[in-house]
N, CA, C and O of each residue as an XYZ file, in Angstrom:
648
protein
N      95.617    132.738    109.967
C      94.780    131.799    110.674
C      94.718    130.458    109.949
O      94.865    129.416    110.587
N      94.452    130.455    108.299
C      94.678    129.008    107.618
C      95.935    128.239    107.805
O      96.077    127.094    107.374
N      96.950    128.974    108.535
C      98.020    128.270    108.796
C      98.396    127.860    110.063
O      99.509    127.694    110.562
N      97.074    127.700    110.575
C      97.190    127.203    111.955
C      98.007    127.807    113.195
O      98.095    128.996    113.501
N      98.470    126.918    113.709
C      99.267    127.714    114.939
C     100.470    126.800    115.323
O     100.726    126.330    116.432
N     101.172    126.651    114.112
C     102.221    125.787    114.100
C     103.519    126.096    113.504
O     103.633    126.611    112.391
N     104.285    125.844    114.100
C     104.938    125.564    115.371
C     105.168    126.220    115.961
O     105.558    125.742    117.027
N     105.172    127.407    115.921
C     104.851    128.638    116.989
C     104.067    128.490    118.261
O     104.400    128.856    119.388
N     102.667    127.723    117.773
C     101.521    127.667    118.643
C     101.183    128.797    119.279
O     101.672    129.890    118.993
N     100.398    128.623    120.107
C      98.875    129.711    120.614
C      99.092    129.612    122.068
O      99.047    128.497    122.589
N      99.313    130.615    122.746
C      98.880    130.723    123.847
C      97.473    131.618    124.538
O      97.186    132.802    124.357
N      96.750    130.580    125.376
C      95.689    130.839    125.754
C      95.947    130.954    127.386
O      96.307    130.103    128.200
N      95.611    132.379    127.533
C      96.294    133.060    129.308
C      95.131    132.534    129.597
O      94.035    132.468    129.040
N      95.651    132.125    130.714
C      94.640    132.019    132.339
C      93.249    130.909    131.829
O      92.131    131.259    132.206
N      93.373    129.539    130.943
C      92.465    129.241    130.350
C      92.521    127.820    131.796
O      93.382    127.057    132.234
N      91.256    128.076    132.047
C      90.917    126.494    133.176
C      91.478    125.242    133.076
O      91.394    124.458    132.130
N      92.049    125.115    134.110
C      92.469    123.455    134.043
C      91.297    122.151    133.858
O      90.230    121.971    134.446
N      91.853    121.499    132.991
C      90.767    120.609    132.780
C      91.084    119.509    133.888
O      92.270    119.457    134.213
N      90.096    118.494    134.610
C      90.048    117.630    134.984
C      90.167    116.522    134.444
O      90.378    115.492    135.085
N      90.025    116.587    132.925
C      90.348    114.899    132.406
C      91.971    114.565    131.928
O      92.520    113.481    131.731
N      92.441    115.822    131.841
C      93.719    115.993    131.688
C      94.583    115.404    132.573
O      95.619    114.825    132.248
N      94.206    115.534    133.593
C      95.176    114.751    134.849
C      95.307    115.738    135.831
O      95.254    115.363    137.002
N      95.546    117.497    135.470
C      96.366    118.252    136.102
C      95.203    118.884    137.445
O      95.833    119.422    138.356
N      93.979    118.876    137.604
C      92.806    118.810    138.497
C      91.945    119.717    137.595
O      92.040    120.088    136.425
N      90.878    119.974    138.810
C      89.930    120.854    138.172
C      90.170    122.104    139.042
O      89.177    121.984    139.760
N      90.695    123.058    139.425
C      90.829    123.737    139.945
C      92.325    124.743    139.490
O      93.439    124.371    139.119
N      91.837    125.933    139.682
C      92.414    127.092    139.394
C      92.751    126.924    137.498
O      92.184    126.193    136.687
N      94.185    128.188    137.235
C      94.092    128.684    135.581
C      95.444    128.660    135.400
O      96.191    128.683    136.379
N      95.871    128.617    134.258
C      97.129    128.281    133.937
C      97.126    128.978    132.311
O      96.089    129.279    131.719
N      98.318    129.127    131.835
C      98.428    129.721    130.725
C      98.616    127.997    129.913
O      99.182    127.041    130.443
N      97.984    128.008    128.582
C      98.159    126.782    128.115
C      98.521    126.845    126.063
O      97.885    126.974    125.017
N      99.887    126.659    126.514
C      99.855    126.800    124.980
C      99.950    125.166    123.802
O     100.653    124.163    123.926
N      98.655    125.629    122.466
C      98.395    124.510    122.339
C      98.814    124.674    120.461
O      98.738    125.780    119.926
N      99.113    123.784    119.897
C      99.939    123.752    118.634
C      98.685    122.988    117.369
O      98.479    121.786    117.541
N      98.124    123.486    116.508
C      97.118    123.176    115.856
C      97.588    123.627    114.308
O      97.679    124.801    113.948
N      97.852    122.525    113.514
C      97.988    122.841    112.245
C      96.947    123.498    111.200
O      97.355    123.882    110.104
N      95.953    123.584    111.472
C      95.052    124.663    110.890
C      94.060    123.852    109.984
O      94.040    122.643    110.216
N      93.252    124.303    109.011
C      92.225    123.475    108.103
C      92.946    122.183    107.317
O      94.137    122.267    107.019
N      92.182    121.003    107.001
C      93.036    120.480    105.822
C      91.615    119.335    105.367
O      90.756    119.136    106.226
N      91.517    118.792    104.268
C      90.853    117.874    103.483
C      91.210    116.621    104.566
O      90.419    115.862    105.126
N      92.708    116.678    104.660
C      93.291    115.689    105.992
C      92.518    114.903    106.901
O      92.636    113.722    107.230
N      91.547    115.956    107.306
C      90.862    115.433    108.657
C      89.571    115.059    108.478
O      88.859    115.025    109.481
N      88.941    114.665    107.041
C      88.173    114.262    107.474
C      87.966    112.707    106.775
O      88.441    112.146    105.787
N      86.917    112.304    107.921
C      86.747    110.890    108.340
C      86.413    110.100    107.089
O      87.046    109.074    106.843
N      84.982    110.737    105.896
C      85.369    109.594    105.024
C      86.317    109.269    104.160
O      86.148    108.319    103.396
N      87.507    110.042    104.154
C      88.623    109.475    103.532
C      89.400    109.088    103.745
O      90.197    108.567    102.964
N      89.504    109.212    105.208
C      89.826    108.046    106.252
C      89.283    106.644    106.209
O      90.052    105.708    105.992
N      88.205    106.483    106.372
C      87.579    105.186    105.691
C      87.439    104.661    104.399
O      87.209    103.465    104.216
N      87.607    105.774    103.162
C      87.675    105.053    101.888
C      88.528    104.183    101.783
O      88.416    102.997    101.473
N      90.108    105.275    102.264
C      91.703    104.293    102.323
C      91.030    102.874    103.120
O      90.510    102.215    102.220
N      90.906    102.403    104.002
C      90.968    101.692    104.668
C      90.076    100.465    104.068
O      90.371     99.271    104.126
N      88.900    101.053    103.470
C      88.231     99.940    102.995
C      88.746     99.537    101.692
O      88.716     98.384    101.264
N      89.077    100.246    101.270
C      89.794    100.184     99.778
C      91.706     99.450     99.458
O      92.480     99.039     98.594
N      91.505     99.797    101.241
C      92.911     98.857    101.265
C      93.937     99.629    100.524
O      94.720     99.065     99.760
N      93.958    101.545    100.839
C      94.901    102.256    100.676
C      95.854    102.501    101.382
O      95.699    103.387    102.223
N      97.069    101.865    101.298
C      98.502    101.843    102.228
C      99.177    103.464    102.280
O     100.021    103.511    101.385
N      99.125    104.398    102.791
C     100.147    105.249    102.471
C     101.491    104.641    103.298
O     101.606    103.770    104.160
N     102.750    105.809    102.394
C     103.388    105.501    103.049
C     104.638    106.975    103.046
O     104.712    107.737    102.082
N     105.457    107.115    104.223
C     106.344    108.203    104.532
C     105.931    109.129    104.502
O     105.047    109.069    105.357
N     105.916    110.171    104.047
C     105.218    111.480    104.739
C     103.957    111.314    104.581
O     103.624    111.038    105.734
N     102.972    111.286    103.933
C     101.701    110.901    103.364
C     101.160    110.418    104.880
O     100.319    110.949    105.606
N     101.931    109.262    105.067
C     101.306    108.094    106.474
C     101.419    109.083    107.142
O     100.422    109.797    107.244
N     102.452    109.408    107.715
C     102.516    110.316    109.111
C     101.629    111.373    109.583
O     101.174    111.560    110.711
N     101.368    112.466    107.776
C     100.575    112.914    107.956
C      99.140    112.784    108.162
O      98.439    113.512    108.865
N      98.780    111.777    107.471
C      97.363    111.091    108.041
C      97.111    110.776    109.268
O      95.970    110.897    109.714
N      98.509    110.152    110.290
C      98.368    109.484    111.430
C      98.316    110.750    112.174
O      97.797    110.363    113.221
N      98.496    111.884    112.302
C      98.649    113.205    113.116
C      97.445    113.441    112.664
O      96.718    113.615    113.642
N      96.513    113.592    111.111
C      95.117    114.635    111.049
C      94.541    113.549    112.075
O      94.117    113.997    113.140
N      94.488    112.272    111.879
C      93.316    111.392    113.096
C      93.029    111.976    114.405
O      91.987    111.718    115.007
N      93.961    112.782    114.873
C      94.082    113.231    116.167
C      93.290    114.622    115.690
O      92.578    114.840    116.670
N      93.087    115.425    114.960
C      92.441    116.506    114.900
C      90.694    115.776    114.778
O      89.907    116.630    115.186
N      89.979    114.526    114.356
C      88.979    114.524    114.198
C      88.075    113.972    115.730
O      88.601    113.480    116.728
N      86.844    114.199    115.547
C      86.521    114.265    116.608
C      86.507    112.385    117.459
O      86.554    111.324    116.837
N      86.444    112.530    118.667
C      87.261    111.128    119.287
C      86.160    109.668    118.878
O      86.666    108.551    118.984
N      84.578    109.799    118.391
C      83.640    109.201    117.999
C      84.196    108.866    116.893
O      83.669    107.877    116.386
N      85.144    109.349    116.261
C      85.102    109.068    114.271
C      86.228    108.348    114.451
O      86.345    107.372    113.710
N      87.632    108.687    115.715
C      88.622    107.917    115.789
C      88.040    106.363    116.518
O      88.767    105.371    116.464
N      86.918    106.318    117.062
C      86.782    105.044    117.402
C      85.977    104.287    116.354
O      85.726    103.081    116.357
N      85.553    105.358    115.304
C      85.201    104.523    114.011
C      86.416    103.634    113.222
O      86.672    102.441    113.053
N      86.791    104.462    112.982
C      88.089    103.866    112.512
C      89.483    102.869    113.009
O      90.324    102.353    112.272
N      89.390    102.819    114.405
C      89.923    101.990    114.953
C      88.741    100.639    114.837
O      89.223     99.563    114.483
N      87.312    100.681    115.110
C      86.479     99.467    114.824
C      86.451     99.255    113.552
O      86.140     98.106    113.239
N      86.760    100.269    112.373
C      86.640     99.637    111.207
C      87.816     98.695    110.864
O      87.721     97.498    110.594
N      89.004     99.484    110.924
C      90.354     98.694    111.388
C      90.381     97.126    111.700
O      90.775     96.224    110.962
N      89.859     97.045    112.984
C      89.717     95.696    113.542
C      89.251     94.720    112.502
O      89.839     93.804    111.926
N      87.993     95.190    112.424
C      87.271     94.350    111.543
C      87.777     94.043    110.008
O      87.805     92.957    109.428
N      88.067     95.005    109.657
C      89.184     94.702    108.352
C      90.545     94.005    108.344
O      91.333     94.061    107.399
N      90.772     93.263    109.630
C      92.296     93.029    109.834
C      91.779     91.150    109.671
O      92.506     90.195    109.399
N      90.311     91.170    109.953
C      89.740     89.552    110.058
C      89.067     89.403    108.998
O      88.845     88.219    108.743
N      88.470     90.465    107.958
C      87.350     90.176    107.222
C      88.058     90.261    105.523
O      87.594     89.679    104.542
N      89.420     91.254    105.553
C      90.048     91.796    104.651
C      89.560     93.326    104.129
O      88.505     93.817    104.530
N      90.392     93.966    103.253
C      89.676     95.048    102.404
C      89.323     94.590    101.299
O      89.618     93.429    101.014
N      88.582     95.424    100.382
C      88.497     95.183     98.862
C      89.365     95.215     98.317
O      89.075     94.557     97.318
N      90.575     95.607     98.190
C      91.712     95.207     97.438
C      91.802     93.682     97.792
O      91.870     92.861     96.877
N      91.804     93.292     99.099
C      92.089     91.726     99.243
C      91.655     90.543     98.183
O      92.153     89.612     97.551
N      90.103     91.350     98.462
C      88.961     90.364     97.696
C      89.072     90.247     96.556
O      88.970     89.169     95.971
N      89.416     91.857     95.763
C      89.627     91.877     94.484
C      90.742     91.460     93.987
O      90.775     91.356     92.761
N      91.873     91.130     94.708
C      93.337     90.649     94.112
C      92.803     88.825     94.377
O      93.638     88.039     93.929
N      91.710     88.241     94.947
C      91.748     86.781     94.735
C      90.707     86.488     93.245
O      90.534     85.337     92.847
N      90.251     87.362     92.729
C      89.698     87.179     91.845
C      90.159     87.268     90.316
O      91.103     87.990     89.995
N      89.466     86.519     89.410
C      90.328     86.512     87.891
C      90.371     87.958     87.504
O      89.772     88.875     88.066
N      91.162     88.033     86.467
C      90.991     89.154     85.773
C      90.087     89.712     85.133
O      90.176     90.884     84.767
N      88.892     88.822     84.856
C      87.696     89.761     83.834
C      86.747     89.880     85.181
O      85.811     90.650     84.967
N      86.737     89.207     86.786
C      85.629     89.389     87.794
C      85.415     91.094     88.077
O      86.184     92.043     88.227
N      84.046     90.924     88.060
C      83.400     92.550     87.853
C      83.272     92.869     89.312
O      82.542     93.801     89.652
N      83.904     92.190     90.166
C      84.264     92.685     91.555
C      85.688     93.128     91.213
O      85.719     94.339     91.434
N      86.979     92.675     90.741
C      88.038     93.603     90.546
C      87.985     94.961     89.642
O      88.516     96.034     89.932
N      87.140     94.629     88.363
C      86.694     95.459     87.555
C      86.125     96.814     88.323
O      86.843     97.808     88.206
N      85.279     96.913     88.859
C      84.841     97.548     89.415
C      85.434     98.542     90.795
O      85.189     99.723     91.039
N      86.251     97.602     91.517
C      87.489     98.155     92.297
C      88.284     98.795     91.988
O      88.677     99.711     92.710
N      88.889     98.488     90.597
C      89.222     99.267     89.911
C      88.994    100.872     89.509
O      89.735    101.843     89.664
N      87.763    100.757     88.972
C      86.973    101.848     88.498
C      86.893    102.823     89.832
O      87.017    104.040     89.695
N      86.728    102.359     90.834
C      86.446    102.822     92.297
C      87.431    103.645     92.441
O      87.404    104.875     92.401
N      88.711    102.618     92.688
C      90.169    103.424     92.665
C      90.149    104.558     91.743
O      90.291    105.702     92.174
N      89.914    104.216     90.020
C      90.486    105.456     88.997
C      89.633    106.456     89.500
O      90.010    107.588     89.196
N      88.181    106.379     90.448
C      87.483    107.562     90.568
C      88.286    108.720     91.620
O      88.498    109.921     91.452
N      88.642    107.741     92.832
C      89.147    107.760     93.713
C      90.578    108.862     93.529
O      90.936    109.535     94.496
N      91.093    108.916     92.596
C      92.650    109.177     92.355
C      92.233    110.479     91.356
O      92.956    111.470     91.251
N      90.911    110.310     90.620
C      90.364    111.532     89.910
C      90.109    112.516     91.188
O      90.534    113.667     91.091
N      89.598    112.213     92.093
C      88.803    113.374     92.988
C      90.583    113.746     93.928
O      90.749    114.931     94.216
N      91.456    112.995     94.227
C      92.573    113.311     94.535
C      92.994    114.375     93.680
O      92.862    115.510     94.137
N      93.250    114.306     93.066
C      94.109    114.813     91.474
C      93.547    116.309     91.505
O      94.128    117.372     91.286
N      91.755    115.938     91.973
C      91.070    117.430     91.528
C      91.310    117.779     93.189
O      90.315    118.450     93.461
N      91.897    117.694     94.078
C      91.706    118.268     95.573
C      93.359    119.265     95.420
O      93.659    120.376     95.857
N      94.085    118.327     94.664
C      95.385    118.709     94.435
C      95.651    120.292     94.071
O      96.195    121.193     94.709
N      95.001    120.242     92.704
C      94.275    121.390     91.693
C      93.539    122.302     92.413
O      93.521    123.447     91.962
N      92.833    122.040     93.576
C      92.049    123.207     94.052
C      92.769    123.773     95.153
O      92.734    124.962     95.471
N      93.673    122.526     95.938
C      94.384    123.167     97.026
C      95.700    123.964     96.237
O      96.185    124.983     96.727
N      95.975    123.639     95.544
C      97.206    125.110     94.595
C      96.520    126.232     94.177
O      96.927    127.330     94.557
N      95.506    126.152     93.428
C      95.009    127.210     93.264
C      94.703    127.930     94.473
O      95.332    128.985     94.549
N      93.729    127.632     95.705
C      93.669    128.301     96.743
C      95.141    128.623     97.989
O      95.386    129.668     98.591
N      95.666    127.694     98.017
C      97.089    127.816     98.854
C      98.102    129.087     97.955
O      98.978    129.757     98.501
N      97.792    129.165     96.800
C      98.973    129.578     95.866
C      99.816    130.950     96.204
O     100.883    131.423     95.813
N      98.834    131.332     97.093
C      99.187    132.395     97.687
C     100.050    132.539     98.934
O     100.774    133.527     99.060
N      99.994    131.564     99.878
C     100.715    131.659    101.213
C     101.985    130.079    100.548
O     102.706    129.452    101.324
N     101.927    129.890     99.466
C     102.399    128.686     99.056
C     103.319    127.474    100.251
O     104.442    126.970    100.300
N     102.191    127.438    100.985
C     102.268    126.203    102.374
C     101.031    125.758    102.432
O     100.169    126.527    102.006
N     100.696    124.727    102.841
C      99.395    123.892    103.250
C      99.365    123.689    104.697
O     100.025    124.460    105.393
N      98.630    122.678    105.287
C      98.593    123.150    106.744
C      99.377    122.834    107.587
O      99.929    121.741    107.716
N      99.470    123.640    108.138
C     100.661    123.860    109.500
C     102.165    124.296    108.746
O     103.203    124.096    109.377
N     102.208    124.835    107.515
C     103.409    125.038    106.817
C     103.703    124.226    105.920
O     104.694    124.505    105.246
N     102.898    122.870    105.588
C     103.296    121.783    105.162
C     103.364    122.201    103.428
O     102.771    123.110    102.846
N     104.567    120.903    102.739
C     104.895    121.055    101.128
C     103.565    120.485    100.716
O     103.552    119.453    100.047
N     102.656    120.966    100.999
C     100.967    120.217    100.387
C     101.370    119.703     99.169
O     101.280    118.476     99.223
N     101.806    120.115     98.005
C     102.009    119.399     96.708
C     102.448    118.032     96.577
O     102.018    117.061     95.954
N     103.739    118.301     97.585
C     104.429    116.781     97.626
C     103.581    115.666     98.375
O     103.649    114.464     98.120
N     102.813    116.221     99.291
C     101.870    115.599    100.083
C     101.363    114.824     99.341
O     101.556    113.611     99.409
N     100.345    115.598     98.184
C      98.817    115.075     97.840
C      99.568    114.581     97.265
O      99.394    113.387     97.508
N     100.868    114.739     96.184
C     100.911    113.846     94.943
C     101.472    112.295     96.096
O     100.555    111.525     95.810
N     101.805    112.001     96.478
C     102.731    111.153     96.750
C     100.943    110.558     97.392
O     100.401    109.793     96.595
N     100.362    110.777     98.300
C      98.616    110.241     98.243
C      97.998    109.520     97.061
O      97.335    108.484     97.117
N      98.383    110.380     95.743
C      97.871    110.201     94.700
C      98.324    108.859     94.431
O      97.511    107.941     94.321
N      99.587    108.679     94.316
C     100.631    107.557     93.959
C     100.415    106.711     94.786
O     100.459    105.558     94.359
N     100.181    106.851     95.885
C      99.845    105.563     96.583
C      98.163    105.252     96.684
O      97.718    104.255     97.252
N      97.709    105.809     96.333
C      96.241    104.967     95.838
C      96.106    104.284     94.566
O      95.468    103.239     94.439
N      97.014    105.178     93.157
C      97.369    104.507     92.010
C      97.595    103.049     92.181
O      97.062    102.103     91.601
N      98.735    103.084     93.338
C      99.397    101.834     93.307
C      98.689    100.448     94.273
O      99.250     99.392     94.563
N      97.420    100.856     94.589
C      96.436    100.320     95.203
C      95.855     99.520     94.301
O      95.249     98.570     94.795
N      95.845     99.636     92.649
C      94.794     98.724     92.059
C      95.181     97.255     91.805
O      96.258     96.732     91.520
N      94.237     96.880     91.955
C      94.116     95.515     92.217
C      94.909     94.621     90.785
O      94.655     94.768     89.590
N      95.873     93.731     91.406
C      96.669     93.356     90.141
C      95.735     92.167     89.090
O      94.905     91.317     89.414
N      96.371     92.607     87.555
C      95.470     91.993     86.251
C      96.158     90.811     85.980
O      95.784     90.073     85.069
């Protein structure tokens, strides 16, 4: 079950047609639906840390982030699309903190943010091996190791230049 229902996926007999779907509201259909299973992935404030913090992932890392968005609920994806916006006119803290000197205790501190930031990564890493170590896949089958570290590395590479 921690490994979701991927790519195999789930079939659910005779489950109601939904009406917002397009297909009507009327009568049952067998509907099979593909769900990568639990992950740290999906949830929203670390979705918003990256973003305010002006954390870029990138190649598998991104993709996988851009697929958990779709597992959280559709209120938190319109958080993040308004936080988005507003960060595309206002900047992130990396922005702010890369116009500032090197001793300003606004980069200083961004800093510190980040090294915390990459500590609690580091320790999610550590807990998801120890607990995964057994089915040695993360969710939906995924190389979780290569995942988080390459996360890790790209928040590293987030701090604000000295």
């Amino acid at each position: 079950f921690l490994q979701g229902f991927y790519p195999h996926g789930i079939i659910f007999e005779q489950a109601r047609k939904c009406e917002r779907s397009g297909i009507g509201d009327s009568g049952y259909e067998d509907i099979k639906v593909y769900l990568k299973g639990p992950s740290a992935g999906q949830s929203t404030m670390i979705f918003v840390f990256d973003k305010v913090l002006g954390i870029h992932h990138t190649g598998d890392a991104k993709a996988f982030q851009e697929e958990m968005v779709m597992y959280i609920p559709r209120g938190h994806r319109h958080l993040l699309q308004d936080l988005s916006r507003k960060l595309e006119k206002s900047g992130s803290l990396r922005e702010y903190a890369n116009t500032c000197n090197e001793d300003c205790p606004i980069k200083i501190e961004y800093n510190a943010c980040l090294d915390a930031f990459t500590k609690f990564r580091k320790y999610h890493l550590a807990v998801a091996s120890r607990y995964l170590a057994a089915v040695l896949k993360g969710t939906g089958g995924s190389d979780f190791r290569a995942l988080l570290r390459c996360v890790i590395g790209n928040t590293e590479a987030s701090r604000s230049a000295s």
